[in-house]
LOTORTI-216702 format. One record per residue (C-alpha): residue number from 1; residue in three letters; x, y, z. Coordinates in pm, whole numbers, plus 50000, padded with zeros to 5 digits. Example, Ala and Ser with C-alpha at 12.3 -4.5 7.8 and 13.67 -1.06 7.14 Angstrom:
<sites>
+-----+-----+-------+-------+-------+
!   i !  aa !    px !    py !    pz !
+-----+-----+-------+-------+-------+
!   1 ! ALA ! 51230 ! 49550 ! 50780 !
!   2 ! SER ! 51367 ! 49894 ! 50714 !
+-----+-----+-------+-------+-------+
</sites>
This chain:
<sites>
+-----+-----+-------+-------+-------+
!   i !  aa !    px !    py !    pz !
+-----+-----+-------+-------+-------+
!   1 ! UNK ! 53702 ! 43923 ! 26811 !
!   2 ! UNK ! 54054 ! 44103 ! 26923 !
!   3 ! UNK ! 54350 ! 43993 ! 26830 !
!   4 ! UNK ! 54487 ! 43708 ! 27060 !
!   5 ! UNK ! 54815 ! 43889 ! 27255 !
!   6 ! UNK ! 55167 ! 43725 ! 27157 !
!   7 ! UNK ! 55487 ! 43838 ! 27264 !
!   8 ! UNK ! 55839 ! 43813 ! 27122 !
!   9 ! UNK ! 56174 ! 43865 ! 27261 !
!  10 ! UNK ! 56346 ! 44175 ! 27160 !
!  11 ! UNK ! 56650 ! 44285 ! 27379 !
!  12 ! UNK ! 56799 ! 44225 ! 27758 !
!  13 ! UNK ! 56906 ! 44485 ! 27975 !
!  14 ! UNK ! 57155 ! 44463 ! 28266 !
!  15 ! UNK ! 57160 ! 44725 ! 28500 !
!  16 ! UNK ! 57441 ! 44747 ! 28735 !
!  17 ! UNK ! 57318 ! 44881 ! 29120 !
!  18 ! UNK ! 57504 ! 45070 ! 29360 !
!  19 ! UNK ! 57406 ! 45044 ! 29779 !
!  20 ! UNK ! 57079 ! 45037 ! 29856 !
!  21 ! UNK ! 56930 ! 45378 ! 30022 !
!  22 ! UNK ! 56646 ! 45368 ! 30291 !
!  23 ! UNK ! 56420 ! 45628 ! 30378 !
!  24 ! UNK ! 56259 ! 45399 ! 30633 !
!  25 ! UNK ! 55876 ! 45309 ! 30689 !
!  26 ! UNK ! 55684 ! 45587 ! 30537 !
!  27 ! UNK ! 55334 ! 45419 ! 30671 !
!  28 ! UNK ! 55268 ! 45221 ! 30402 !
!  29 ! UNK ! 55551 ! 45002 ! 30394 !
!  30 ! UNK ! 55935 ! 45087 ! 30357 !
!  31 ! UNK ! 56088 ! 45316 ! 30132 !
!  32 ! UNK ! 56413 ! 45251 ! 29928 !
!  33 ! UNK ! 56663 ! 45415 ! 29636 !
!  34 ! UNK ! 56856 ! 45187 ! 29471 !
!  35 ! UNK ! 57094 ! 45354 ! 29220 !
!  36 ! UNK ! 57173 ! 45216 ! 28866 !
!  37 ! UNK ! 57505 ! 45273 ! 28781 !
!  38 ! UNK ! 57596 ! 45110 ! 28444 !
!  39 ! UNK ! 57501 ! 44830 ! 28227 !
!  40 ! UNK ! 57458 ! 44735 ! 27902 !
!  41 ! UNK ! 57180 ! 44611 ! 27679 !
!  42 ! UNK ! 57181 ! 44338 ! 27400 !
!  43 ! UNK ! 56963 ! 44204 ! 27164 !
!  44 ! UNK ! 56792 ! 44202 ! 26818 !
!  45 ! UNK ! 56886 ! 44548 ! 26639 !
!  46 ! UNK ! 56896 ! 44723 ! 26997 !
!  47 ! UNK ! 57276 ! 44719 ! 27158 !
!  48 ! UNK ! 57445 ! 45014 ! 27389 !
!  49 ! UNK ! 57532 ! 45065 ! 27725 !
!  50 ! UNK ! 57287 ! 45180 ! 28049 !
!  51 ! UNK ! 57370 ! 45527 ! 28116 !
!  52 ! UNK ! 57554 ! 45542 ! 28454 !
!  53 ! UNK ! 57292 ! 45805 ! 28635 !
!  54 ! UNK ! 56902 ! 45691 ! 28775 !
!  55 ! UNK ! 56798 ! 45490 ! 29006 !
!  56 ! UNK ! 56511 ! 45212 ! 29115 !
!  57 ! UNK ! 56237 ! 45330 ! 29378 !
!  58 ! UNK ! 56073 ! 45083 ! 29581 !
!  59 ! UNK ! 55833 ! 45060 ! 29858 !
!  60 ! UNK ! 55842 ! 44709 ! 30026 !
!  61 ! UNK ! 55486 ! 44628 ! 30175 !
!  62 ! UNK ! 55404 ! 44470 ! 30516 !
!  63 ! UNK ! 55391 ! 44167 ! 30342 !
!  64 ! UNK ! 55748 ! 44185 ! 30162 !
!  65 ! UNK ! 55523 ! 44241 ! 29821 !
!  66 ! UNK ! 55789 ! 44492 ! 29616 !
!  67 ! UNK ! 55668 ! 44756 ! 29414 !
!  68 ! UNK ! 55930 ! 44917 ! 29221 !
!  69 ! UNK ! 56012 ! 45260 ! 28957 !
!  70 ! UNK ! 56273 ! 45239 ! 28774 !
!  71 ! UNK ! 56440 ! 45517 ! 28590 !
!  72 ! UNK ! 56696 ! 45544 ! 28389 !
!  73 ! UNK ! 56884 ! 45562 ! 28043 !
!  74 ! UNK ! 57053 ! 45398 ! 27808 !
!  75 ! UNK ! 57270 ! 45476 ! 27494 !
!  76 ! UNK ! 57254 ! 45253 ! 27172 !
!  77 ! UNK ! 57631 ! 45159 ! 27031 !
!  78 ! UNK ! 57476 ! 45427 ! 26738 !
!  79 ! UNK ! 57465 ! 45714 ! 26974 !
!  80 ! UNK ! 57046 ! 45726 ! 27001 !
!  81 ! UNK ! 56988 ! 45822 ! 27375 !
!  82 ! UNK ! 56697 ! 45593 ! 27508 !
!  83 ! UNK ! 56490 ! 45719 ! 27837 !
!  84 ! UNK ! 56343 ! 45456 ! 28051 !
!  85 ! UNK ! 56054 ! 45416 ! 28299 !
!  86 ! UNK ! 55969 ! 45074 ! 28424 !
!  87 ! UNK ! 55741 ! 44969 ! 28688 !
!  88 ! UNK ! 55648 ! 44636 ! 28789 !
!  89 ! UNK ! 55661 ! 44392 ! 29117 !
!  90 ! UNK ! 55827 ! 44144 ! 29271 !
!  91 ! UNK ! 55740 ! 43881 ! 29483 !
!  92 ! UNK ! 55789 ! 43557 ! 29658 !
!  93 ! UNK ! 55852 ! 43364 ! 29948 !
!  94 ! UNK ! 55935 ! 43548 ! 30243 !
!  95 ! UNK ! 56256 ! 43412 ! 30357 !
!  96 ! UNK ! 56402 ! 43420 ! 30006 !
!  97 ! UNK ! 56298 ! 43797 ! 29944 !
!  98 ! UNK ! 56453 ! 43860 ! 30285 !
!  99 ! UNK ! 56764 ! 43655 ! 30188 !
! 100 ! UNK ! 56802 ! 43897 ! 29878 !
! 101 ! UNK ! 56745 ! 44161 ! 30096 !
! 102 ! UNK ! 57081 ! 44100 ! 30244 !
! 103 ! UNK ! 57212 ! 44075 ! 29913 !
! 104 ! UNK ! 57228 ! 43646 ! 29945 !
! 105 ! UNK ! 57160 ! 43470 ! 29597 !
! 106 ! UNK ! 56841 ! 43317 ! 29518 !
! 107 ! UNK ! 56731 ! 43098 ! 29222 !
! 108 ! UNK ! 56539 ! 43352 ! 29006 !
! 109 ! UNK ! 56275 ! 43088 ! 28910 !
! 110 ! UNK ! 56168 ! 43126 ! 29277 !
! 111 ! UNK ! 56086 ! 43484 ! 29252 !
! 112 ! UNK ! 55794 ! 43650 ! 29022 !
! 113 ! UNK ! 55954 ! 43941 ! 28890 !
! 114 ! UNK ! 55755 ! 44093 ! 28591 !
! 115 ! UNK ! 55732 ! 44416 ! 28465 !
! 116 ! UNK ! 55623 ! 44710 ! 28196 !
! 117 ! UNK ! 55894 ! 44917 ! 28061 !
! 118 ! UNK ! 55804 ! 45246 ! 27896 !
! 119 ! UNK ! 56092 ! 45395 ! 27655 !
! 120 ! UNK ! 56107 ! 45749 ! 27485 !
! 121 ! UNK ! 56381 ! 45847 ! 27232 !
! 122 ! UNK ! 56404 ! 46139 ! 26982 !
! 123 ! UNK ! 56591 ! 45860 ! 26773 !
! 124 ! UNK ! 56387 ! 45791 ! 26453 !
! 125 ! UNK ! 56539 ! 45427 ! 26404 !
! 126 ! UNK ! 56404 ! 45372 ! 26752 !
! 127 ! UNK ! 56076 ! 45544 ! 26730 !
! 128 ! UNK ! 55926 ! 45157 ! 26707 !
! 129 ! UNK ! 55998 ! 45132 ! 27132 !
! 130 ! UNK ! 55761 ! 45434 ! 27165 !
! 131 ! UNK ! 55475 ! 45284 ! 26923 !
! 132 ! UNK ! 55452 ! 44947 ! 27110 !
! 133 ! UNK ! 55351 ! 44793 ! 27473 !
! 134 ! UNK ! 55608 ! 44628 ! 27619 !
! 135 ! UNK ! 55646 ! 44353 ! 27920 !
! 136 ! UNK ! 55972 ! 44209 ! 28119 !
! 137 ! UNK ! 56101 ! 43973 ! 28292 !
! 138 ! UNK ! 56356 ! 44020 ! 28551 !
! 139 ! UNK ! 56622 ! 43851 ! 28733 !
! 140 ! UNK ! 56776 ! 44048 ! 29079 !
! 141 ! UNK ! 57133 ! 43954 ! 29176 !
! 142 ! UNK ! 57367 ! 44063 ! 29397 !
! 143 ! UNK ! 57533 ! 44372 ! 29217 !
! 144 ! UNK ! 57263 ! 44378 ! 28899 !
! 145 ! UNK ! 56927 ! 44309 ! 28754 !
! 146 ! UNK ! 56858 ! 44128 ! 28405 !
! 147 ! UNK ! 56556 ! 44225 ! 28226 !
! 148 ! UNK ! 56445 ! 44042 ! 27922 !
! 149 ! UNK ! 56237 ! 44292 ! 27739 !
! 150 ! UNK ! 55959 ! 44170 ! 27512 !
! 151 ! UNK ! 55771 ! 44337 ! 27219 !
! 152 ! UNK ! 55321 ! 44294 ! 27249 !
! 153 ! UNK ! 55258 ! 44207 ! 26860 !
+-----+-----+-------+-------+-------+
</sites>
């Protein structure tokens, strides 16, 4: 029998986002650039600051489902550059998507926001984010997004 999947918390990234970009409905639902401009991350043995350069792509579907592809870096307080790629959706009930559309606050309990970050780094001390799967959780505000990143044992 496989192993039974457990997760445990291992860091939470802020990324601060600029004004939303819109290419407009490419067919398949609308197309927009959201830059990430800053940040920081904390947590157990991983600390530093998101890199002030990427940017989150996201098509919203007909039916306000988000799919979204985040990239990015960030830069441990020891001076290890770490690349990121994560992909994931959110989701919810219309009126509250549309109302963070605009930028309005919502509850983040009210949203499903999950996704899979993928990290690279030459760093040896941080080879560990490259040898494991990870899954988030994610919170958007107004001027930021919180991830809580956690570790597949």
């Amino acid at each position: 029998m496989p192993p039974v999947i457990e997760t445990r918390y291992v860091f939470t990234i802020t990324a601060r986002i600029g004004e939303v970009t819109s290419a407009g409905d490419i067919g398949t639902g609308v197309r927009r650039i959201i830059p990430i401009i800053g940040g920081e991350v904390r947590g157990e043995g991983v600390n530093g600051k998101v890199l002030p350069f990427g940017a989150d792509f996201q098509i919203i579907r007909p039916n306000e489902l988000i799919e979204l592809e985040a990239k990015y870096a960030f830069e441990t307080d020891d001076g290890a550059v770490v690349y990121v790629e994560n992909r994931g959706i959110r989701f919810g009930p219309v009126e509250l998507l549309q109302k963070l559309k605009r930028g309005e606050p919502v509850d983040p309990k009210l949203i499903y926001f999950r996704t899979a970050p993928k990290f690279e780094t030459g760093a040896k001390k941080y080879r560990w984010l490259m040898e494991h799967i990870f899954v988030a959780s994610a919170a958007r505000h107004t001027d930021r997004v919180v991830i809580d990143v956690h570790q597949v044992l």
